[in-house]
C-alpha beads as a LAMMPS data file, in Angstrom:
LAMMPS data file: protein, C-alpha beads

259 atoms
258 bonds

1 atom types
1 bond types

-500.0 500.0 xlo xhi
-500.0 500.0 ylo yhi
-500.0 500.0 zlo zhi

Masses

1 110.0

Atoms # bond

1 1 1 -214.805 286.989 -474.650
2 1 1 -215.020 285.787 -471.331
3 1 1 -213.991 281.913 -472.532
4 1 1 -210.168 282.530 -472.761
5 1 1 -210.421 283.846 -476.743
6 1 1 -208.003 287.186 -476.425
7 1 1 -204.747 286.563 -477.139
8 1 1 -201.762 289.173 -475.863
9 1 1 -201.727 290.568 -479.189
10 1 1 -205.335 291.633 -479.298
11 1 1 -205.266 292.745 -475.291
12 1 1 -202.844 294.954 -476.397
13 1 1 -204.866 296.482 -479.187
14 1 1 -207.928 296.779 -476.744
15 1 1 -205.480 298.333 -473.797
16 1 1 -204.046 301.043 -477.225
17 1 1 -207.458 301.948 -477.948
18 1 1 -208.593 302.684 -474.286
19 1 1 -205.228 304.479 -474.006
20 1 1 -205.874 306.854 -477.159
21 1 1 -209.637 307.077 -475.748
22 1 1 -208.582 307.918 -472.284
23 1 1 -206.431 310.857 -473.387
24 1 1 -208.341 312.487 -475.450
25 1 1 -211.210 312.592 -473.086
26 1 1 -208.624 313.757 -470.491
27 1 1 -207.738 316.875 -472.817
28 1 1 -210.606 317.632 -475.291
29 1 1 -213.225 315.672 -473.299
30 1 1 -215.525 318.412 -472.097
31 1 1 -215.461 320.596 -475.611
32 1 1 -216.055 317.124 -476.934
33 1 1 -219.207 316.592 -474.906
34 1 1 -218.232 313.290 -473.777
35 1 1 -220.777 311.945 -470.099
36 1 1 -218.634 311.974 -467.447
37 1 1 -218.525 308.288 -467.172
38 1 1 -216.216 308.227 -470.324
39 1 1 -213.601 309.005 -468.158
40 1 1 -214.196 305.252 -466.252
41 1 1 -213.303 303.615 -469.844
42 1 1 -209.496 304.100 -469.755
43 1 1 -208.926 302.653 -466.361
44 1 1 -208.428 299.355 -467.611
45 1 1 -205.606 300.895 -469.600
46 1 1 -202.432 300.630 -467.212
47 1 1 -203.276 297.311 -465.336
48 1 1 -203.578 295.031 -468.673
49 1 1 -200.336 296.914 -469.825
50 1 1 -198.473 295.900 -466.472
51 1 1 -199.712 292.244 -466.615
52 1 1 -198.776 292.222 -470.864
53 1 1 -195.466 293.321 -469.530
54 1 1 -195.089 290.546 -467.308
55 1 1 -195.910 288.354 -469.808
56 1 1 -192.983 289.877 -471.754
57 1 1 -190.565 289.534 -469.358
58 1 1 -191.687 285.791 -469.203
59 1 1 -191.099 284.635 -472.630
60 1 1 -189.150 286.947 -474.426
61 1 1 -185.883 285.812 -475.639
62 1 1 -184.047 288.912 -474.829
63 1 1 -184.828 290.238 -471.368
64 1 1 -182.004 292.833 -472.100
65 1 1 -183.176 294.437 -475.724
66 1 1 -187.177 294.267 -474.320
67 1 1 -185.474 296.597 -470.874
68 1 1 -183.534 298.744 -473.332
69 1 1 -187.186 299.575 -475.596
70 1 1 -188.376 300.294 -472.506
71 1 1 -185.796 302.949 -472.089
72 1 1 -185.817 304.281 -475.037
73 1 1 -189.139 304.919 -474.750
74 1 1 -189.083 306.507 -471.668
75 1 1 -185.937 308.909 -472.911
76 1 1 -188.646 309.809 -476.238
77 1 1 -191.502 310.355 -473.892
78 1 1 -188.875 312.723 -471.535
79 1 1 -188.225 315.037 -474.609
80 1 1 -191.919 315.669 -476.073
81 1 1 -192.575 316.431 -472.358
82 1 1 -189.989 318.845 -472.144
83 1 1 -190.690 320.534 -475.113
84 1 1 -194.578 320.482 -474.041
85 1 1 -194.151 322.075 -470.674
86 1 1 -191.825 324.346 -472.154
87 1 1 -193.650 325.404 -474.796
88 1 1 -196.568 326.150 -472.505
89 1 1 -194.919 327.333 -470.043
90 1 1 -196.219 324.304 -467.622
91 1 1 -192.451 324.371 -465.808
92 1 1 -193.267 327.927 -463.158
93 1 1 -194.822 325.921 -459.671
94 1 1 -197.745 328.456 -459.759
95 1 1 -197.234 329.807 -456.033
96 1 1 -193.620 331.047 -456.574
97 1 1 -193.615 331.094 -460.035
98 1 1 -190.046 330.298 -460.176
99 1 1 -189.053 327.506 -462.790
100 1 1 -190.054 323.966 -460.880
101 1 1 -187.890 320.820 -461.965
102 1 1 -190.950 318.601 -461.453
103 1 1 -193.751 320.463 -463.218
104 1 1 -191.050 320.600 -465.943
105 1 1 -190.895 316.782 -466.194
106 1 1 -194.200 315.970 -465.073
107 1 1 -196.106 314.085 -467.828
108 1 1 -197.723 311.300 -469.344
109 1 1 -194.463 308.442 -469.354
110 1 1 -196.184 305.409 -469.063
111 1 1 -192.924 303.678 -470.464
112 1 1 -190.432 304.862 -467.740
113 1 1 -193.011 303.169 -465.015
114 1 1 -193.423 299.891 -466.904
115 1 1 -189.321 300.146 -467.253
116 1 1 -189.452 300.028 -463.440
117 1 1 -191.278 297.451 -462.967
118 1 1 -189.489 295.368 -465.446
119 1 1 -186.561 295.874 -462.844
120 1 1 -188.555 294.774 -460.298
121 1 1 -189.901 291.187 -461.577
122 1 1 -186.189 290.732 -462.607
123 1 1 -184.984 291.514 -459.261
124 1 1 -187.900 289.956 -456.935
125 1 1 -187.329 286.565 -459.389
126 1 1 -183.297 286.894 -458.783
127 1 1 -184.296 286.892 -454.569
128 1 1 -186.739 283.581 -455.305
129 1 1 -183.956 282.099 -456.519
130 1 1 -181.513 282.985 -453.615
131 1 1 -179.358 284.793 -456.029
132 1 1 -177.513 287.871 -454.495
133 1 1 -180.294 288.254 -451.671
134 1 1 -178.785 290.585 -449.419
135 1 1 -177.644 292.756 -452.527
136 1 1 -180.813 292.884 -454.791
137 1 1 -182.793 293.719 -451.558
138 1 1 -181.125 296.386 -450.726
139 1 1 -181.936 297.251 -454.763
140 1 1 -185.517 296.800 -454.147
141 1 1 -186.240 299.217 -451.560
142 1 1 -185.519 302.317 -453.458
143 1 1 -186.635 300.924 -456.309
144 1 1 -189.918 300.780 -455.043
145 1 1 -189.688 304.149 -454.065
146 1 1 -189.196 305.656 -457.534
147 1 1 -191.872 303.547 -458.931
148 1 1 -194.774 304.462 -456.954
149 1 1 -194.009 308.660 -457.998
150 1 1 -193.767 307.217 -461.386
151 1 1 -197.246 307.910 -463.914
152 1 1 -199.897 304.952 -462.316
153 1 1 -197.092 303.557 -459.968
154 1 1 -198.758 303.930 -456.759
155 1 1 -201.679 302.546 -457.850
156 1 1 -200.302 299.715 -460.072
157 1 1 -197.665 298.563 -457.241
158 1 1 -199.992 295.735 -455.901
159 1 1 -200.677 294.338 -458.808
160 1 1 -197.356 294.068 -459.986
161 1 1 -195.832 293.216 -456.819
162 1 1 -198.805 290.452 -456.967
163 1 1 -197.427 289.835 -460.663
164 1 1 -193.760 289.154 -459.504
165 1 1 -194.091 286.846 -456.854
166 1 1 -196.739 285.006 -458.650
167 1 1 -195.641 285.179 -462.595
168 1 1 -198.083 283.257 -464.770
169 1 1 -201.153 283.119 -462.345
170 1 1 -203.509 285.168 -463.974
171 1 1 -206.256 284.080 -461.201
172 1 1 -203.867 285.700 -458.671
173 1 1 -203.442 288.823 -460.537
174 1 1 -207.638 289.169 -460.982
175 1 1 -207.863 288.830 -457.302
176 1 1 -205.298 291.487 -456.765
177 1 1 -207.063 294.034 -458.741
178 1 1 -210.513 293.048 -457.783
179 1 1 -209.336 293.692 -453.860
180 1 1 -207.453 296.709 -454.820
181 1 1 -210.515 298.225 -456.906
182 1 1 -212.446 297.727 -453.790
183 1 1 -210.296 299.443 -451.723
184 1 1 -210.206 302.525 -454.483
185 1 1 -213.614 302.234 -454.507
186 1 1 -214.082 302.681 -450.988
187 1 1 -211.320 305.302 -450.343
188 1 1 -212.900 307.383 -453.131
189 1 1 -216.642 307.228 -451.338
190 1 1 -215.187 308.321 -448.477
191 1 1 -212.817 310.855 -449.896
192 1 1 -216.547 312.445 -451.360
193 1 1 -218.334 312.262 -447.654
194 1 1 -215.546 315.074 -447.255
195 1 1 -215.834 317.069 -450.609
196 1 1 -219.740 316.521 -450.971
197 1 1 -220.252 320.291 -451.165
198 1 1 -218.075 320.889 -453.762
199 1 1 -219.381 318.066 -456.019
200 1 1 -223.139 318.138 -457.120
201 1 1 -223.589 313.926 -456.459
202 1 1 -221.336 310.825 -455.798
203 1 1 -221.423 309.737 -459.565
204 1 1 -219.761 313.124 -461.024
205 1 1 -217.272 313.236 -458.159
206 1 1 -216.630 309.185 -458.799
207 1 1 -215.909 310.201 -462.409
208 1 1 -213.276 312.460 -461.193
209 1 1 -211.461 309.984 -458.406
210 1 1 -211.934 307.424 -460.910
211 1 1 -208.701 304.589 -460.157
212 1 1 -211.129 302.134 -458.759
213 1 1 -212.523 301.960 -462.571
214 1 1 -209.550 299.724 -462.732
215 1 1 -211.810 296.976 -462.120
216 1 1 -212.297 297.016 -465.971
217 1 1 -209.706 295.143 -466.654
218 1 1 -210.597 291.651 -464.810
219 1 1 -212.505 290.381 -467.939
220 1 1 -210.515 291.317 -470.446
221 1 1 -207.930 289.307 -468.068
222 1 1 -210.224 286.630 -467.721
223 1 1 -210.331 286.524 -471.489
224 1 1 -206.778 286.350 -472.327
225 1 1 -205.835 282.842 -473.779
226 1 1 -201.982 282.468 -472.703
227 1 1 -201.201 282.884 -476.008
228 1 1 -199.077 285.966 -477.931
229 1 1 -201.042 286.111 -481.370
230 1 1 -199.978 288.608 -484.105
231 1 1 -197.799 287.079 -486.914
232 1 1 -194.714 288.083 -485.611
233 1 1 -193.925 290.797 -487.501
234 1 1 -191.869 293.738 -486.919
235 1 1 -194.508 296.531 -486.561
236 1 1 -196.351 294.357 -484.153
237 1 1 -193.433 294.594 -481.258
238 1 1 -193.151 298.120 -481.958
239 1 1 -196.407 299.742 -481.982
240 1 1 -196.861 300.688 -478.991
241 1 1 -193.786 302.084 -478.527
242 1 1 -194.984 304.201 -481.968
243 1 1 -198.717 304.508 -481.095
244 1 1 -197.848 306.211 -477.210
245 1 1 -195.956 308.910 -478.105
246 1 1 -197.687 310.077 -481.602
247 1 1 -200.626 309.772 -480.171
248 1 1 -199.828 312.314 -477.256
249 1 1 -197.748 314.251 -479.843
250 1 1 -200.663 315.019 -482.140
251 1 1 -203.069 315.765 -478.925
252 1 1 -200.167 318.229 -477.598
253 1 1 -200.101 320.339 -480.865
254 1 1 -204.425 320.135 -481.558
255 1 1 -204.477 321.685 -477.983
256 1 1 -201.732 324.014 -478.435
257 1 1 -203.503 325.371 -481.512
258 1 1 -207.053 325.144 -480.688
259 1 1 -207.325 325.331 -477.328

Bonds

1 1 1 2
2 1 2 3
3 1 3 4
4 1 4 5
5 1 5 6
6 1 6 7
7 1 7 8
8 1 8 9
9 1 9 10
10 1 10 11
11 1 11 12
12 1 12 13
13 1 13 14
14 1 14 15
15 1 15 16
16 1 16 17
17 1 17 18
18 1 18 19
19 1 19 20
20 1 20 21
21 1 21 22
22 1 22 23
23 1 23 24
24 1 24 25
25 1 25 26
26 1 26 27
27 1 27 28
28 1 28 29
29 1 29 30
30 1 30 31
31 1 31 32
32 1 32 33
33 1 33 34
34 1 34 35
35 1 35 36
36 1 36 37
37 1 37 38
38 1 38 39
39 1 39 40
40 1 40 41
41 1 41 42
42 1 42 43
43 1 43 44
44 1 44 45
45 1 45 46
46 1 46 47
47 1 47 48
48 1 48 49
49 1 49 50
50 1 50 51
51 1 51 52
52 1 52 53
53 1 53 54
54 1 54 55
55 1 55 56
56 1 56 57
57 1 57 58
58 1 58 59
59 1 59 60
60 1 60 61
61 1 61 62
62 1 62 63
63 1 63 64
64 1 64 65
65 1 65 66
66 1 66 67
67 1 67 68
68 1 68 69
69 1 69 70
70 1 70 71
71 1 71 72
72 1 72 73
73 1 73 74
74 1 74 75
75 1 75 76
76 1 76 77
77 1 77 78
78 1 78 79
79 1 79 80
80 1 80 81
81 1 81 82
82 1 82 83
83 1 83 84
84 1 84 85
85 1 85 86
86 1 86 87
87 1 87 88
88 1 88 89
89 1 89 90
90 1 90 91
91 1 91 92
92 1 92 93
93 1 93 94
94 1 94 95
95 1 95 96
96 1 96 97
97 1 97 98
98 1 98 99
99 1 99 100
100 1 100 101
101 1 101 102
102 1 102 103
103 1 103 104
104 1 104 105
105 1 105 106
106 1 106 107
107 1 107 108
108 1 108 109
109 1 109 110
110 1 110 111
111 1 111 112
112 1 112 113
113 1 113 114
114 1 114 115
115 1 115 116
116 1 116 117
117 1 117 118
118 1 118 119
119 1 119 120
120 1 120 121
121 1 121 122
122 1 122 123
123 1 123 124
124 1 124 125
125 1 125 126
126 1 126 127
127 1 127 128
128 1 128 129
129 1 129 130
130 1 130 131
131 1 131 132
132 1 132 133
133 1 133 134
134 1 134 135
135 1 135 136
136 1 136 137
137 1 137 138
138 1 138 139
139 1 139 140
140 1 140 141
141 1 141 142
142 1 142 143
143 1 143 144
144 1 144 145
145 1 145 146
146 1 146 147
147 1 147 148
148 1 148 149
149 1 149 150
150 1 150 151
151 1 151 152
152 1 152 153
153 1 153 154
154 1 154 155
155 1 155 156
156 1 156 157
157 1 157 158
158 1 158 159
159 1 159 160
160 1 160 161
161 1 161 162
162 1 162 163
163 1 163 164
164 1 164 165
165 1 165 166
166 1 166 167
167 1 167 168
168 1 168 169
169 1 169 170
170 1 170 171
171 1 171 172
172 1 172 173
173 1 173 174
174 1 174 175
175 1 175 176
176 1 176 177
177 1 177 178
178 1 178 179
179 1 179 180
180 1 180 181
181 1 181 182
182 1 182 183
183 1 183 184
184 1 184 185
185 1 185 186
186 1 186 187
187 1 187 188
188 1 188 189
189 1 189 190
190 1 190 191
191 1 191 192
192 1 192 193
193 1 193 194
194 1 194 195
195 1 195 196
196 1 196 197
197 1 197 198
198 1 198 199
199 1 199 200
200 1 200 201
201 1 201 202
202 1 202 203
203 1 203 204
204 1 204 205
205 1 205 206
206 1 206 207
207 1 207 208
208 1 208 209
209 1 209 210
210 1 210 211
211 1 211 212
212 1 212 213
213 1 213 214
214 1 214 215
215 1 215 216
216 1 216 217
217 1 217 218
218 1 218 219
219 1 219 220
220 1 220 221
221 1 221 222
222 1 222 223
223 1 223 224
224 1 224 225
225 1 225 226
226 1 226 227
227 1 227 228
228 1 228 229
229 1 229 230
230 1 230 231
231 1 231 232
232 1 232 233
233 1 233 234
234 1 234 235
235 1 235 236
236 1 236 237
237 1 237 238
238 1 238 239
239 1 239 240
240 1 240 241
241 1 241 242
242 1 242 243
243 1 243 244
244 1 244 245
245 1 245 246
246 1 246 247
247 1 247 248
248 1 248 249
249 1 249 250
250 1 250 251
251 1 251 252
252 1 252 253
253 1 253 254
254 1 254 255
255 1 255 256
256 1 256 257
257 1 257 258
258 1 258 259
């Protein structure tokens, strides 16, 4: 695994099981009796997708149609959340409880952050080329801004910032995360020194502030082979863009019925 064997193709099936793991400890984890280090196991989740994108945005043929799936993604993912929160009732902020724009969009949309950082390669790589400088920065800035409140973006943003300026160089991008897992790591034992007496030891309070779990994802990076795998056929560009939101779908109604 560690000799360069993965291809993109079977990173992405590792990243869509870790994904489907990760949420349903998230919602059913504790009636499931999962250890609390479960929770670590879906860290690795976000990272490989954001470097697979890259990837993407490298060799695909159509930069355009790959943006748009992103999109339409994002739009799908916008509706099941809507109808989520407002079949819950997750849409009141709970200290007026008056209706609250963001707790009515807030949500797993995993798609909408990837979109914006799809803009962002294709705008950093337009400013390395000297292409409408002045212009495209004046895109960035904001652009930034809206991707760190998106789901992950704060955490993902050095990695794919890392990613942009340095497409291709999958050394750089494990030295990214490796420094920014350390930093997590580090900003989460410190964040317990303050919350010790709420949490009975480090370890279950680690499982909670959890980000620097990210770390996961450096082999698996290590492993990847440069190469797309599959066979090219239709399903295999599509499914995650199938597996994300059925997934979340069928977890929304099992906890809406059983829960």
């Amino acid at each position: 695994m560690f000799k360069g064997q993965l291809t993109g193709f079977q990173l992405k099936i590792v990243a869509l099981i870790g994904m489907v793991l990760d949420h349903v400890t998230t919602h059913f984890g504790s009636i499931l009796g999962f250890p609390f280090w479960v929770s670590w196991l879906g860290r690795f989740v976000a990272p490989l997708f954001l470097f697979l994108l890259m990837e993407g945005f490298r060799y695909t043929s159509n930069r355009k149609a790959y943006f748009f799936r992103l999109l339409a993604g994002a739009g799908s993912m916008l509706i099941i959340t809507l109808l989520h929160n407002g079949i819950i009732g997750n849409y009141r902020n709970p200290l007026t409880q008056e209706i609250d724009l963001w707790f009515l969009l807030n949500g797993n949309n995993i798609f909408l952050t990837l979109a914006c950082f799809f803009l962002l390669f294709y705008l950093i790589e337009k400013i390395k080329k000297g292409e409408g400088v002045w212009f495209r920065l004046l895109l960035l800035a904001p652009l930034i801004l809206v991707t760190l409140v998106t789901e992950g973006g704060v955490y993902l943003m050095p990695l794919g910032l890392i990613l942009a300026f340095f497409p291709g160089s999958k050394r750089v991008a494990i030295l990214m995360l490796g420094i920014s897992s350390f930093f997590l790591g580090i900003k989460a034992i410190l964040n317990y020194s303050i919350l010790a007496e709420v949490y009975p030891n480090l370890w279950t309070y680690l499982a909670y502030d959890n980000q620097w779990m990210q770390v996961l994802a450096i082999p698996l990076l290590a492993a990847y082979n440069g190469q797309r795998g599959g066979h090219g056929r239709p399903w295999e560009k599509y499914l995650f863009y199938i597996v994300y939101p059925l997934h979340l779908s069928i977890i929304y109604v099992l906890e809406f019925f059983f829960l």
